[in-house]
C-alpha positions in Angstrom: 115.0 16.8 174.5 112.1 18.8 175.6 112.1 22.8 175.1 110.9 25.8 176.7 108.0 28.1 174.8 110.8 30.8 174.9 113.0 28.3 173.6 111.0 26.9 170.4 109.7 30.4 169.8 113.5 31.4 169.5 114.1 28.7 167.4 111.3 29.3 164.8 112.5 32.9 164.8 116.2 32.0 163.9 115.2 29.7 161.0 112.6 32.2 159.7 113.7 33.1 156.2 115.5 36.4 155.8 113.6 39.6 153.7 114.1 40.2 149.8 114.6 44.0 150.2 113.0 45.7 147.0 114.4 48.9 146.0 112.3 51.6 144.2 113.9 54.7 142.6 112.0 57.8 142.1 111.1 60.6 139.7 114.4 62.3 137.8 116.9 59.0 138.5 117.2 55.3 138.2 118.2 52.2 139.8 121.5 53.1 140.0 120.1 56.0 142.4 120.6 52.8 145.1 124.5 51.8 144.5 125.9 52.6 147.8 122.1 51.6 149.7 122.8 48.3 147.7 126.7 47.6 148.5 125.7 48.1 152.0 122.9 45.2 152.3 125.4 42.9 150.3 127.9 43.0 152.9 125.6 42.6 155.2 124.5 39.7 153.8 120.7 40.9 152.6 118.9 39.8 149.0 118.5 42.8 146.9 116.1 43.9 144.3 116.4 47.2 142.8 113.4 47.3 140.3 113.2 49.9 137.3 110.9 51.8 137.7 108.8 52.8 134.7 107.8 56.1 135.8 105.0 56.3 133.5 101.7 56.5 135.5 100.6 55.4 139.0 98.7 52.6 138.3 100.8 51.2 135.7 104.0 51.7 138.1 102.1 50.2 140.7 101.7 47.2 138.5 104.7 46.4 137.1 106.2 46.5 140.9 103.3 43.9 142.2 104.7 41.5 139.4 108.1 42.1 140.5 107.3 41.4 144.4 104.8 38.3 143.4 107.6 36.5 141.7 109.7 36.3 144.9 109.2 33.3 146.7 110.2 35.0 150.3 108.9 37.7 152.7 110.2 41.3 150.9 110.5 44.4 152.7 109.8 47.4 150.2 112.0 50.4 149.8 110.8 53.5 148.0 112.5 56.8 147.5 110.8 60.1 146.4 107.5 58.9 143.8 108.6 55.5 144.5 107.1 55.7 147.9 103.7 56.8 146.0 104.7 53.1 144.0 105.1 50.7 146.6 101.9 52.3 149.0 99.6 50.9 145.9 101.6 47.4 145.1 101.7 46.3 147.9 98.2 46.6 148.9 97.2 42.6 149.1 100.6 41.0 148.4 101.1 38.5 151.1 104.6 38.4 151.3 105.3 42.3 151.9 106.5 42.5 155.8 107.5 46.1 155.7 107.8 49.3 153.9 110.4 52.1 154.5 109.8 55.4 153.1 112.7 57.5 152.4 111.8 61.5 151.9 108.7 59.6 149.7 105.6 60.0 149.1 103.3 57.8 151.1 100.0 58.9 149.6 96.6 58.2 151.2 93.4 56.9 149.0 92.1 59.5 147.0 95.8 62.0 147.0 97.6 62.0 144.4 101.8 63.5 144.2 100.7 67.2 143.7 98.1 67.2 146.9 101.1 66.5 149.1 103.4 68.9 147.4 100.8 71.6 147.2 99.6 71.1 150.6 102.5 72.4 152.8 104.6 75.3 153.3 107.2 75.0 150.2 110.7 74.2 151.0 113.9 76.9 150.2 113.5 76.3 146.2 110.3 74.7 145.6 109.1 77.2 143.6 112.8 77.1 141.7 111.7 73.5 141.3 108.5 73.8 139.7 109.5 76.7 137.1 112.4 74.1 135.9 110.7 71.6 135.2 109.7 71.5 132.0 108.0 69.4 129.3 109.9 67.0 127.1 108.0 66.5 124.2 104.5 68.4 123.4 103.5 71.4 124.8 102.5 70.2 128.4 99.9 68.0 127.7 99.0 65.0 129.7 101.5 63.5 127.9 104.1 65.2 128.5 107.4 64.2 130.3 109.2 66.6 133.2 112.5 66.9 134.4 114.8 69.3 136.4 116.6 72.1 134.6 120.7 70.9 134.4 121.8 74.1 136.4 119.2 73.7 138.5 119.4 70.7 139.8 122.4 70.5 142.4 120.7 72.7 144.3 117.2 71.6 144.4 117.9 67.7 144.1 121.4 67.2 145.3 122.7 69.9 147.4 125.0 67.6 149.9 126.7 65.6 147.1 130.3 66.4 145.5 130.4 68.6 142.5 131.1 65.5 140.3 128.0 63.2 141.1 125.4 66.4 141.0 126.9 66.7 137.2 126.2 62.8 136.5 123.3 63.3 137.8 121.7 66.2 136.4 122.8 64.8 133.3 121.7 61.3 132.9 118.0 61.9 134.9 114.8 60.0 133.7 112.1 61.9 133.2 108.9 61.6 134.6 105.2 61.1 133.2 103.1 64.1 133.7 100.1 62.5 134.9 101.9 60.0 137.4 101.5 63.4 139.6 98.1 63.8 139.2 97.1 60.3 139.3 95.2 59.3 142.3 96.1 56.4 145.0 93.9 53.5 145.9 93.9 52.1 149.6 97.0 52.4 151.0 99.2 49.6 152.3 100.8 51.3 155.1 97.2 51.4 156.6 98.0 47.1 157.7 101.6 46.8 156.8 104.2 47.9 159.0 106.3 51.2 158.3 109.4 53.0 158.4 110.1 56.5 157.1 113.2 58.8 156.8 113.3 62.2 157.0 115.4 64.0 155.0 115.8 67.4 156.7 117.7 69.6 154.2 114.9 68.5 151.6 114.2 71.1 148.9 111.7 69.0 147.1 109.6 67.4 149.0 109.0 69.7 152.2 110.2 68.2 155.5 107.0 69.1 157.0 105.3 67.0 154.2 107.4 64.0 154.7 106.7 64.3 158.6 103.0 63.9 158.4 102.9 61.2 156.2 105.1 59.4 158.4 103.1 60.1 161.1 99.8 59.7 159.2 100.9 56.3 158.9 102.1 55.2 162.3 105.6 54.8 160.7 109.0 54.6 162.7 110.7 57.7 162.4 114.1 58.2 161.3 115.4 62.1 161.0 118.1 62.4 158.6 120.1 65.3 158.1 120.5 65.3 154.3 118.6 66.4 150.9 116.6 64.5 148.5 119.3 62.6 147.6 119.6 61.3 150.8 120.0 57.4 149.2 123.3 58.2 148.4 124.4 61.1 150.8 123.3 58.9 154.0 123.4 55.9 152.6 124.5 54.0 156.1 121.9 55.5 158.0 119.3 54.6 155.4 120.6 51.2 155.8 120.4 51.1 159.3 116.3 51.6 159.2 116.0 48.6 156.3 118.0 46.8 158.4 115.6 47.4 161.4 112.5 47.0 159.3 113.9 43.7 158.0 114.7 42.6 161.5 111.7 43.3 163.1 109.7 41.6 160.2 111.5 38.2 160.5 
């Protein structure tokens, strides 16, 4: 039986193997940051990955996440939230089978930058200045060794401002701090410079400036998707941030 073009492109593109969607948490959280991102794609029938993030340096993050994304034996659209955005723009650089990468309210950092450029750079939002007088060093005197996180009482405001009373507590509570110098380490070539990208904006942000997170998006050519929520956006809009992987992992296969 002989086929149109139209018709064997179609059926290449149905048989094409579906994404491995690689979730990256950010600074002050964990994996579990992704449990209602993640319930979503399962029921819609997606391959998850939600990788721990060691949140100990740039380069080292970086390289634990390539290791992660080489060992899948698929195409893999990349997901990062917050630093994990700053994780995923330098592993995937030259991995073959990264299709995508979807920003959301994350830092997509340019060669040379590092987290602190970016924060630094723009008008602040409502409590960035809150922000950075709470955070505080866990061990040592502020070294370059030292860890930050976000003052307890602080932190529904300036992290989690749209979530019920309950999960700010949990939250605030159980956060992983961050490495010092993962925000002053600087970023190699970036792979949203060849890879296609998605970003969402969170628009009620008060740690990462809207502002910011719209020209990086737009730096990097990225599809825009404006979301009215705050930095936790992952699990206060979690069916609108599944909507753009969804779309990135379409498009991609």
């Amino acid at each position: 039986m002989l086929h149109t073009q139209a018709e064997v492109t179609g059926m290449r593109s149905s048989s094409s193997p579906r994404p491995v969607i690689v979730l990256v948490h950010g600074a002050f959280t964990d994996a579990s940051s992704w449990t209602e991102v993640i319930s979503r794609l399962h029921a819609g029938g997606l391959t998850v990955r939600a990788a721990a993030n060691p949140l100990r340096g740039l380069a080292q993050d970086a390289a634990y996440l390539r290791s992660v994304v080489t060992d899948i034996d698929a195409p893999v659209v990349l997901v990062g939230h917050d630093y994990g955005g700053a994780v995923l723009t330098q592993a995937a650089a030259g991995a073959d089978n990264v299709v995508a990468l979807c920003y959301v309210a994350a830092f997509g950092l340019d060669a040379g930058e590092c987290v602190l450029d970016i924060v630094n750079r723009f008008a602040p939002a409502p409590v960035t200045h809150a922000t950075i007088a709470a955070t505080l060093p866990a061990r040592g005197p502020g070294g370059p060794d030292s860890e930050l996180y976000i003052r307890k009482e602080l932190f529904p405001l300036v992290y989690a401002a749209d979530l019920p009373s309950g999960v700010k507590e949990v939250l605030s509570v159980a956060q992983r701090p961050i490495a010092r110098t993962a925000l002053t380490d600087r970023a190699g070539p970036p792979a949203w410079a060849s890879t296609p990208s998605w970003y969402a904006i969170a628009t009620a942000d008060r740690i990462l400036s809207p502002t910011a997170q719209r020209f990086m998006a737009q730096r990097m050519a990225a599809t825009e998707h404006v979301l009215d929520g705050s930095h936790a956006v992952v699990l206060s809009q979690p069916d609108a941030v599944v909507r753009m992987i969804r779309e990135a992992a379409g498009q991609a296969r």
